[in-house]
C-alpha positions in Angstrom: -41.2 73.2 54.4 -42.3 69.3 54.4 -44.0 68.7 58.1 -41.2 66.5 58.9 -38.7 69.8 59.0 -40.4 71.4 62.0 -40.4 68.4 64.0 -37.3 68.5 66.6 -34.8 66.0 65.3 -31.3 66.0 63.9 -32.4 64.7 60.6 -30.5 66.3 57.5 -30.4 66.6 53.8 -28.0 64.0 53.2 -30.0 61.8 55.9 -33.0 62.3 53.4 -30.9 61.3 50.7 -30.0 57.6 52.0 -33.8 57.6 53.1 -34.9 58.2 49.8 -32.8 56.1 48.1 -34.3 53.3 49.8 -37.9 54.2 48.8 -36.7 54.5 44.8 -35.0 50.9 45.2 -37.3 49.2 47.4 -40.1 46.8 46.3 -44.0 46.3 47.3 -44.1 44.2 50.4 -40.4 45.7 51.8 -39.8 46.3 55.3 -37.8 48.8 56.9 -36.5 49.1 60.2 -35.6 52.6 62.3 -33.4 52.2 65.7 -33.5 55.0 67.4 -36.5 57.1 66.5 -37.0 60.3 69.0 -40.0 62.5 67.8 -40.6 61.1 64.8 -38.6 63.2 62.4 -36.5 61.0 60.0 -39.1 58.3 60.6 -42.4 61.1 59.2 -40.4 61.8 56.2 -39.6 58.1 55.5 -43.0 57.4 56.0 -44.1 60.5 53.3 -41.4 59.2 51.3 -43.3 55.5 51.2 -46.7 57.1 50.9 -45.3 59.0 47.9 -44.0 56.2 46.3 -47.2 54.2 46.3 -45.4 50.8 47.4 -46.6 48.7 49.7 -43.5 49.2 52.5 -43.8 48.9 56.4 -42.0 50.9 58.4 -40.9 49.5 62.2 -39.9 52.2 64.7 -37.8 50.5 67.7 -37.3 53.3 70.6 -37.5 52.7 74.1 -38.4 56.7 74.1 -36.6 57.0 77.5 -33.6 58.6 76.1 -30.1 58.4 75.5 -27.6 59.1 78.0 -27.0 62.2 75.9 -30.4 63.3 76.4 -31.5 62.6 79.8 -31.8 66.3 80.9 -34.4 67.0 78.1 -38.0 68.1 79.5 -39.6 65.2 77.6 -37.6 62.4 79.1 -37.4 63.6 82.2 -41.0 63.4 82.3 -41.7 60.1 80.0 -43.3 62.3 77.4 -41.5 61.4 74.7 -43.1 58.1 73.5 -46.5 60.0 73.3 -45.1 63.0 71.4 -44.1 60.5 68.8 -47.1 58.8 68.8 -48.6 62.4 68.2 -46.1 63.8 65.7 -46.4 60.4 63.7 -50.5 59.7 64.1 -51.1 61.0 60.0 -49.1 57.8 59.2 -50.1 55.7 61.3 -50.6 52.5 58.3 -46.8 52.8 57.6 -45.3 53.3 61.6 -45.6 50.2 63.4 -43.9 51.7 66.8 -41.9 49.0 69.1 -41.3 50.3 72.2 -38.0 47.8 73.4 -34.0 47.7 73.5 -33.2 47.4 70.2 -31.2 44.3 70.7 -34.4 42.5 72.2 -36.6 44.2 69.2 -34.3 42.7 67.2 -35.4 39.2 68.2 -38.6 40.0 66.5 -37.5 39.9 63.1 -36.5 36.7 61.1 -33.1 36.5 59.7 -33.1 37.7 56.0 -36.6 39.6 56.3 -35.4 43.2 56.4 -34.6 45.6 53.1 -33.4 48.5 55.2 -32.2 49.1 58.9 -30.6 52.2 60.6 -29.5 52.1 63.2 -29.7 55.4 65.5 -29.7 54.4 69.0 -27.0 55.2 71.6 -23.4 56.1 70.5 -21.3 54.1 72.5 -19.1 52.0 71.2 -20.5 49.2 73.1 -24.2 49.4 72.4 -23.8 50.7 68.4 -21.3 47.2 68.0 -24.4 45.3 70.2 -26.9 46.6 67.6 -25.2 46.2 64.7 -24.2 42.3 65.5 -28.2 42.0 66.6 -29.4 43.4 63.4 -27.2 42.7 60.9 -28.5 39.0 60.5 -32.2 40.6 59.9 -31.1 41.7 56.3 -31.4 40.2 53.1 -29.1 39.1 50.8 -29.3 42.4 49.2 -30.3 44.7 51.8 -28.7 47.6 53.4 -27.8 48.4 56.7 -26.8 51.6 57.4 -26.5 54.4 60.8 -26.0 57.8 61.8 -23.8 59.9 63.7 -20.1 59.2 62.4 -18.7 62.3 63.2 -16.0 63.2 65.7 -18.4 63.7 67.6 -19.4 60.2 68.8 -16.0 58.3 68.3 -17.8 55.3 69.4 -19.7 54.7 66.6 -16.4 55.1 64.9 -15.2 52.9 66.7 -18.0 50.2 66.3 -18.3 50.6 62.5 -14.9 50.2 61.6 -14.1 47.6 64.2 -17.4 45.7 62.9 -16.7 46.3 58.8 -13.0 47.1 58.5 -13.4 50.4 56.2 -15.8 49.3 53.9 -18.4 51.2 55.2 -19.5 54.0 52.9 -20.1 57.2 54.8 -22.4 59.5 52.8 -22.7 63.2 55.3 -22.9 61.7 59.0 -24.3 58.6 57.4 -22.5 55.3 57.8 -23.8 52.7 55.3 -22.5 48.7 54.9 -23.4 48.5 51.2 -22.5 48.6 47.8 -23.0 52.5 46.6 -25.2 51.7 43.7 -27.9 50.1 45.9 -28.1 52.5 48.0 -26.9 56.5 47.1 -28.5 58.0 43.9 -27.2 57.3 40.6 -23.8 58.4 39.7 -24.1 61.8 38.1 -20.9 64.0 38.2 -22.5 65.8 41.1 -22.9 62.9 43.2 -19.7 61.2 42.4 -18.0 64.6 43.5 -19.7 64.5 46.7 -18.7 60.8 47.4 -15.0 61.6 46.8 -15.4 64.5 49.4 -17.0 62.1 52.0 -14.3 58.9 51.4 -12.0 61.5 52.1 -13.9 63.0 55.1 -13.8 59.1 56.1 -10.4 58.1 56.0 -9.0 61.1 58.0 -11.7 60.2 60.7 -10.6 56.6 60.2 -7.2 57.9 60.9 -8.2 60.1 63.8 -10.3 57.6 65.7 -10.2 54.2 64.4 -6.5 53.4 65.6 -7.8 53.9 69.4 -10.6 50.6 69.3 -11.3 50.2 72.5 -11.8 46.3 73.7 -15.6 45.1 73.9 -16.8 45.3 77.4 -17.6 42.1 79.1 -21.2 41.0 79.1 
């Protein structure tokens, strides 16, 4: 079991296959950006996954580390742990995780447009604030670069909501994973296996298309 695994997180296998992916296509000098980071999970087995690799990648963490609404009862919020466990959980990689502790939207004003190969987006699950960080971040990527998120699931019909209202259906979802990209630069390489498991997931995605897509609520006012 990689150290990543025992961390606390909601991190899977087909979460570690997008994140993989990424490393295999990436170049030397890339730069990756993670929204929404909690204790370091997905973002320790990215950074393994770079250190692997042997490529010269950085890896921005963006995290206020105060907590969703979802998870404002948790002991570590509730007493502004969380950033440090992070810092702790993450200190063995320390020359690949260059934390940012903002909003993503004002994180996002960091980055040039066009200077990002990756960005997933894992913040809050509202419809208003995923459709806020995917307008903010969406201009950060190059011409060829990925932008991808979690969580769409019935569970979070907001980020339904967001992804389809922002991309029309031609997101790819790959498990709970919601990517705005062509397949081939950014799943594995299409070996009966994996084409089998894509046709399950378009499928998975249109009847949650169908279920929560047809209800898009109207952006708040700022």
């Amino acid at each position: 079991m990689s150290a990543s695994t025992e961390l606390e997180g909601w991190f899977g296998k087909t979460d570690k296959v997008v994140y993989d992916a990424q490393v295999k296509r990436a170049r030397d000098d890339a730069k990756f950006v993670e929204i929404g980071c909690w204790k370091g999970r997905s973002s320790c087995h990215m950074a393994s996954a770079i250190r692997n690799s042997g490529k010269q990648i950085e890896l921005f963490c963006v995290d206020t580390w105060m907590g969703s609404t979802e998870h404002v009862n948790e002991l570590c919020v509730q007493s502004d742990t969380l950033y440090e466990e992070f810092l702790s959980n993450t200190q063995s990689f320390k020359d690949i995780i260059h934390p940012i502790r903002l909003p993503s939207v004002e994180a996002s004003q960091q980055f040039e447009d066009g200077s990002c190969d990756f960005i997933f987006i894992d913040a809050a699950h509202d419809y208003d604030n995923v459709l806020a960080d995917i307008d903010a971040w969406l201009p950060k990527l190059k011409a060829n670069g990925v932008l991808a998120g979690h969580d769409y699931c019935a569970t979070y019909p907001g980020v339904i909501q967001a992804v389809e209202k922002k991309f029309g259906g031609k997101a790819t979802l790959y498990g709970t994973s919601w990517i705005h990209s062509e397949p081939s630069l950014c799943l594995p390489s299409g070996s009966p296996s994996e084409i089998l498991r894509l046709l399950r997931f378009k499928v998975k995605h249109f009847l949650l298309r169908r279920q929560f897509a047809q209800y898009l609520p109207l952006r708040s006012a700022a």
